[in-house]
C-alpha positions as CSV (number, residue, x, y, z in Angstrom):
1,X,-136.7,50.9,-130.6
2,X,-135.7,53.5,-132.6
3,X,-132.7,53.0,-135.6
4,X,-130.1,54.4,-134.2
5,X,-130.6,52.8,-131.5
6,X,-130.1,49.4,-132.7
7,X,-127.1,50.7,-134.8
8,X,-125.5,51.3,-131.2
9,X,-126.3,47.7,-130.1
10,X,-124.1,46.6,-133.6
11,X,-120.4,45.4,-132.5
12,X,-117.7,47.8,-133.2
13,X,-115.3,46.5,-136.3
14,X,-112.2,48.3,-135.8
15,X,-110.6,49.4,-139.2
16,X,-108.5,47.4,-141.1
17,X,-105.0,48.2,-140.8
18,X,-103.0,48.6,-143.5
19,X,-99.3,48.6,-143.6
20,X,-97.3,51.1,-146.4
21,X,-95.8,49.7,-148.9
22,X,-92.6,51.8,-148.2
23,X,-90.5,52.1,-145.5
24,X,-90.9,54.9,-143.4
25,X,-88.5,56.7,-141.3
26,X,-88.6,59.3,-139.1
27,X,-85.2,61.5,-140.2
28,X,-83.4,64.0,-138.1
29,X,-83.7,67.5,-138.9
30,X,-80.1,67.1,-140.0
31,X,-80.9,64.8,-142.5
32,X,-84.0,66.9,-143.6
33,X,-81.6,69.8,-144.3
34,X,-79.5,67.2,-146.4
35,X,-82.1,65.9,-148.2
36,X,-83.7,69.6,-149.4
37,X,-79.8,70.7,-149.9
38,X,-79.6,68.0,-152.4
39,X,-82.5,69.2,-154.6
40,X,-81.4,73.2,-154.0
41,X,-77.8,72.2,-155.5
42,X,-79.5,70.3,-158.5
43,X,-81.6,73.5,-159.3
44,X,-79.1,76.5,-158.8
45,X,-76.9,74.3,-161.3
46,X,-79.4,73.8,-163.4
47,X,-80.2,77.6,-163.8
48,X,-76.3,78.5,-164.0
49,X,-76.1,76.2,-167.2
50,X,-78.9,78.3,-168.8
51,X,-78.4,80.1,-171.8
52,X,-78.6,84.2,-171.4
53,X,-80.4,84.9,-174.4
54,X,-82.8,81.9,-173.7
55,X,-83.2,82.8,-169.9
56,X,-83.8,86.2,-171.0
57,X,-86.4,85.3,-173.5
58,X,-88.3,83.3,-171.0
59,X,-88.1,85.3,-168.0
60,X,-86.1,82.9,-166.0
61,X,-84.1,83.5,-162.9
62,X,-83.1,82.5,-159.5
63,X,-82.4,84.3,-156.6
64,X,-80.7,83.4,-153.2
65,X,-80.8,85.8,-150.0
66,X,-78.0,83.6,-147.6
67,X,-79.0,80.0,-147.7
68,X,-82.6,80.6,-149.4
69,X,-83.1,79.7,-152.6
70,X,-86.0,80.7,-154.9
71,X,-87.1,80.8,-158.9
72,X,-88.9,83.1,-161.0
73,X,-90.1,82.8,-164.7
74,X,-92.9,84.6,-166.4
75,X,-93.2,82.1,-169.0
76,X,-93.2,78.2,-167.6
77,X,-96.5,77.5,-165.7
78,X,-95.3,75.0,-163.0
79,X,-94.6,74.9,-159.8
80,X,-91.0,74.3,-159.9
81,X,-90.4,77.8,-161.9
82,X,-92.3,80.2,-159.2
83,X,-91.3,78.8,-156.2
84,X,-89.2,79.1,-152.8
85,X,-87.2,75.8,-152.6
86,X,-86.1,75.8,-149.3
87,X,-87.9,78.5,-146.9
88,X,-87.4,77.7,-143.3
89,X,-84.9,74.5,-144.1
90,X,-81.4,75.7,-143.1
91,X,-82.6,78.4,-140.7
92,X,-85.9,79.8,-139.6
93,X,-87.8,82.6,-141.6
94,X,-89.3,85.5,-140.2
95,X,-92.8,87.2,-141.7
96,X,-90.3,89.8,-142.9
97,X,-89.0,87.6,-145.4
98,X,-91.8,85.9,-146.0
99,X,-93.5,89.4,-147.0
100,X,-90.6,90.2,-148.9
101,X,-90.9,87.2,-151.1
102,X,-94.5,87.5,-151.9
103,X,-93.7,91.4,-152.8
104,X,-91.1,89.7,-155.2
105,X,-93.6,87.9,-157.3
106,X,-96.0,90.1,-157.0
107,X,-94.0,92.8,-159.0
108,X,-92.7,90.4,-161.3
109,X,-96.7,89.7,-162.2
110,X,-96.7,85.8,-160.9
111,X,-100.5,85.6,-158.9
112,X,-99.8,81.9,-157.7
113,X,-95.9,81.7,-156.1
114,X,-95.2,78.3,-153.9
115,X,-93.6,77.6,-151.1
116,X,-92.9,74.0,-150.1
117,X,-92.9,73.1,-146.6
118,X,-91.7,70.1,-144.3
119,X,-92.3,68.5,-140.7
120,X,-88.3,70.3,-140.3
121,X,-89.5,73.6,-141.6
122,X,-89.0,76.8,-138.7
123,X,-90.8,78.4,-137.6
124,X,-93.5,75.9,-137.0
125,X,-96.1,78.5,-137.3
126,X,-94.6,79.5,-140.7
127,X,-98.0,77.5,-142.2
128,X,-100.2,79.9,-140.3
129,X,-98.6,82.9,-141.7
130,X,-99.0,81.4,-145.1
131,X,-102.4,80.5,-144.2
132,X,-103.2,84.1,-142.5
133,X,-102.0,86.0,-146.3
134,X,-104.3,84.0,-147.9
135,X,-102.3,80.9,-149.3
136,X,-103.7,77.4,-149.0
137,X,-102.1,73.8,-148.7
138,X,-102.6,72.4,-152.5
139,X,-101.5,69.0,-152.1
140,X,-97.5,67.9,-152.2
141,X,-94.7,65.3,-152.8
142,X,-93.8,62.1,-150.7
143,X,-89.8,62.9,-150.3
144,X,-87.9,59.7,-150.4
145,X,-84.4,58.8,-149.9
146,X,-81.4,56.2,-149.6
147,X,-78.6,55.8,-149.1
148,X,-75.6,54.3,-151.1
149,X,-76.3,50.8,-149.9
150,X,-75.8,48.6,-153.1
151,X,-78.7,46.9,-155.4
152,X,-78.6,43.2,-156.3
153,X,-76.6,42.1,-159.0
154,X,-79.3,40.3,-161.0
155,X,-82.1,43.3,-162.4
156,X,-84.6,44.3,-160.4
157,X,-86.7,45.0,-163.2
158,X,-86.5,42.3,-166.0
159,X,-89.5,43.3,-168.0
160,X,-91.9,41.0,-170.0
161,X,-90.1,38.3,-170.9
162,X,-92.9,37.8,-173.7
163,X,-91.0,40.8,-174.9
164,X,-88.1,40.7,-176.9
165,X,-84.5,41.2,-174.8
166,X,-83.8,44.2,-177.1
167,X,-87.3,46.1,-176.6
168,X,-86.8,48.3,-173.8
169,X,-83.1,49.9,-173.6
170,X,-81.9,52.5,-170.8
171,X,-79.0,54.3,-172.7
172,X,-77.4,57.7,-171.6
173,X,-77.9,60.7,-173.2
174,X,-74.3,61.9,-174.9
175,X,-74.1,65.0,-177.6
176,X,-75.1,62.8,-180.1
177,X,-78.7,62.0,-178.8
178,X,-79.5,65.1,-177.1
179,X,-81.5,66.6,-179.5
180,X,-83.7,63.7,-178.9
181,X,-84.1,63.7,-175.2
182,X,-84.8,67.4,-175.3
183,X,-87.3,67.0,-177.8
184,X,-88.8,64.3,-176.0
185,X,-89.2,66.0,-172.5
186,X,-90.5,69.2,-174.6
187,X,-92.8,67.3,-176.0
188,X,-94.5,66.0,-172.8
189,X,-94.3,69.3,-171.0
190,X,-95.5,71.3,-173.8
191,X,-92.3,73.4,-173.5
192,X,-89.8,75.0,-176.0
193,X,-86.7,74.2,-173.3
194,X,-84.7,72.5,-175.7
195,X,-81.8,74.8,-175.7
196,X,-81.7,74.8,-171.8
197,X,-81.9,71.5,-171.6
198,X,-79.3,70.2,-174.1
199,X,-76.9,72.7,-172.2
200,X,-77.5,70.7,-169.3
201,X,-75.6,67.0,-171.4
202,X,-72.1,66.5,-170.8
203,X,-72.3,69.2,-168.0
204,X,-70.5,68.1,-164.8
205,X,-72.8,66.5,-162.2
206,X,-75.4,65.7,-164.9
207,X,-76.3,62.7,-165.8
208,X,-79.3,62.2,-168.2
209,X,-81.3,59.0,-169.3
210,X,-82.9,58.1,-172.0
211,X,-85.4,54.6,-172.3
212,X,-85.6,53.4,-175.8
213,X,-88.6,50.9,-177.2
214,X,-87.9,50.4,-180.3
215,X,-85.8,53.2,-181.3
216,X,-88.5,55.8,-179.9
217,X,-88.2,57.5,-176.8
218,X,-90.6,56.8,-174.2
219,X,-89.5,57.6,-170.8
220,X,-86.4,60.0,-169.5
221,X,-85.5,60.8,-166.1
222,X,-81.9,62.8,-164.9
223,X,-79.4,62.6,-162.1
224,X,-77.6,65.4,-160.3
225,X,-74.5,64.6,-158.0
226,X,-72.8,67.1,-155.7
227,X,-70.7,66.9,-152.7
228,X,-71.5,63.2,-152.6
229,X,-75.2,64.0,-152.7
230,X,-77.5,62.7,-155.9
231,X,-80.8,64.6,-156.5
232,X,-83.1,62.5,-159.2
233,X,-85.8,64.1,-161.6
234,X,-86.7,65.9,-165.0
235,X,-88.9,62.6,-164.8
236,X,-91.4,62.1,-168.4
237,X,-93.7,61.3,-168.6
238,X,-94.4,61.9,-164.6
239,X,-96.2,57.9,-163.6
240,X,-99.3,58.1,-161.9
241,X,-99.5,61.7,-163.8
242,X,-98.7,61.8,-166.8
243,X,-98.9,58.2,-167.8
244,X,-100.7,55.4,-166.1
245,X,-97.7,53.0,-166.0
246,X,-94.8,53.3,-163.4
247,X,-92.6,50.2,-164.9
248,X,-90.7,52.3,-167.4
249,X,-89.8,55.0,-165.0
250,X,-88.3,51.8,-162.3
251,X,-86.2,50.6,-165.1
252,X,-85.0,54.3,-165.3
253,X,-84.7,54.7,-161.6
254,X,-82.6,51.2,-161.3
255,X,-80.3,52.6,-163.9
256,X,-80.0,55.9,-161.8
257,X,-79.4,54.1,-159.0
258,X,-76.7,51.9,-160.2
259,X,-75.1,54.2,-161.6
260,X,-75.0,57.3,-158.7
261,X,-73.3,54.6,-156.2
262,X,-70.4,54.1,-159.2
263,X,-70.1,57.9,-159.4
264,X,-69.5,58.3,-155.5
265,X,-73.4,58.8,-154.4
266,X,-73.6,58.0,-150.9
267,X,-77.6,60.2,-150.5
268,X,-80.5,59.9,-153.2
269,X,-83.1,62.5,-153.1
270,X,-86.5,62.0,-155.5
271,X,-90.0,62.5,-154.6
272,X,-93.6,61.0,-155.6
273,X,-95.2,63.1,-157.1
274,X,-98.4,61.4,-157.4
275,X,-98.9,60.5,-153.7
276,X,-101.6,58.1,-152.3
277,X,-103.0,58.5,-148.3
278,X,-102.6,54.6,-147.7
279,X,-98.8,54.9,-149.6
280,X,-99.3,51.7,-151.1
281,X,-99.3,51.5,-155.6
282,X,-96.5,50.8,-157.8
283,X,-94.9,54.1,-157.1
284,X,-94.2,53.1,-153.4
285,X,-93.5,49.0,-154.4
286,X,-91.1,50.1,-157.4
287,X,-88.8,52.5,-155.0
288,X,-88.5,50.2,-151.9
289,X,-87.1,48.0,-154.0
290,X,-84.9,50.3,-155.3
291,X,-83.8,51.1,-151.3
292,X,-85.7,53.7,-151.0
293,X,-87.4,55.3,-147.4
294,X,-90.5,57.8,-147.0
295,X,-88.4,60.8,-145.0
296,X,-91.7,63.0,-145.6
297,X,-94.5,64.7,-147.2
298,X,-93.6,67.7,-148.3
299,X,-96.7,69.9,-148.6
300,X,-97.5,72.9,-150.9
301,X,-98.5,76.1,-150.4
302,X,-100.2,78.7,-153.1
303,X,-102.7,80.8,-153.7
304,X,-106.1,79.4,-155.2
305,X,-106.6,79.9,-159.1
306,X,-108.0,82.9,-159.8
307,X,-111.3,80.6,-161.6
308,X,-111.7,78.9,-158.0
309,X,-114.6,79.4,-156.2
């Protein structure tokens, strides 16, 4: 009897199932549109409170066309700076457009412009024309969400209690300390942002924090509220990413949290950025218990680096 025979005479052992470690919900297309509105409002404020000459300097700008929204910058290498926010979200786009906006970077010199896309996003083919000009999917973001539903009153993330009470602090960033925070987040990102960034403290909607271990910075992460609507990032060091711990960034997160639904927050928009195909980890344990849902994966679309094979 031959090998594989006998494996076919082996029992079949169904795989294990394993059960997220995140709620997930299956939102409207309504509630899609909120969600991505959200981060669109956080990021044409954020370019608004940009300084001319540094904008200038770096090549920085946004662009809109009706509801669509998308960045350009011929200095800053990520994704967020040379991409189209919200293509297909608040009404479909047509290969027109979509030809239009490659055109766009292509003139302004940027080989590898993004597009994010969504289960919501219309046309549903709009990943084949991507596909059919030669972009690829390159990974993406779990997009996560609450709503203003309030935490427990007792912290959700005490620390080590090994450690002393006065450790770890989560302050807010005012005039005073800005310099630090930009510093910090410059730091991480290899960046020279600073003056954008400390334009961005005291500016309405803005809320930035800082965590403190002994006097030193060592994690930041921002808030954006509009129309009742609170978008979280400028997250550093990203977890997962950037740094192998997530417990700093959850005692950020709480801090955001609490503090969104005393400013009026009644939707909270972040993402994981370093996703994992079971959605299990500490990025997915530390945001259900901060209330959060798995809306989606947003996925990413770009061209391949030019060094690919």
């Amino acid at each position: 009897m031959s090998t594989a025979a006998l494996s076919e005479l082996q029992p079949v052992v169904p795989p294990e199932t394993h059960v997220p470690e995140i709620a997930i919900e299956e939102v409207s297309r309504d509630i899609s549109r909120a969600i991505e509105r959200a981060e669109v409002a956080a990021w044409l404020d954020l370019y608004e409170a940009a300084p001319a000459d540094f904008a200038a300097r770096q090549g920085l700008s946004i662009a809109r066309d009706g509801d669509l929204v998308w960045t350009t910058c011929t200095t800053i290498p990520f994704i967020h700076f040379n991409c189209v926010k919200n293509i297909g979200v608040d009404s479909p786009v047509s290969e027109a457009q979509l030809d239009a906006l490659l055109a766009h970077y292509r003139n302004a010199g940027i080989m590898r412009p993004w597009f994010y896309t969504n289960p919501h996003t219309e046309p549903t083919r709009l990943r084949c024309w991507l596909e059919a000009r030669g972009l690829q999917h390159q990974g993406g973001w779990e997009r996560i969400y609450r709503d203003a539903t309030p935490l427990a009153a007792e912290p959700l993330f005490p620390g080590d209690p090994l450690i002393p009470v006065d450790d770890l602090v989560v302050e807010e960033v005012t005039p005073k300390t800005a310099s630090d925070w930009a510093s910090f987040i410059d730091a991480k990102y290899r960046l020279s942002a600073s003056p954008w960034l400390v334009a961005l403290v005291g500016r309405k909607g803005w809320h930035h924090y800082m965590l403190r271990r002994r006097g030193a910075v060592v994690a930041v992460r921002s808030l954006f509220i509009s129309d009742g609507a609170a978008w979280s990032g400028i997250d550093a060091p990203v977890p997962g990413i950037m740094a192998p711990s997530f417990d700093l960034d959850a005692m950020l997160g709480e801090r955001v949290v609490r503090d969104g639904i005393a400013a009026g927050a009644k939707l909270f928009v972040a993402d994981i950025e370093a996703p994992r195909p079971d959605r299990d980890g500490p990025a997915y344990r530390n945001y259900a218990r901060l209330g959060f849902k798995l809306a989606y994966s947003r996925s990413h679309y770009s061209y391949l680096p030019a060094h690919s094979s």
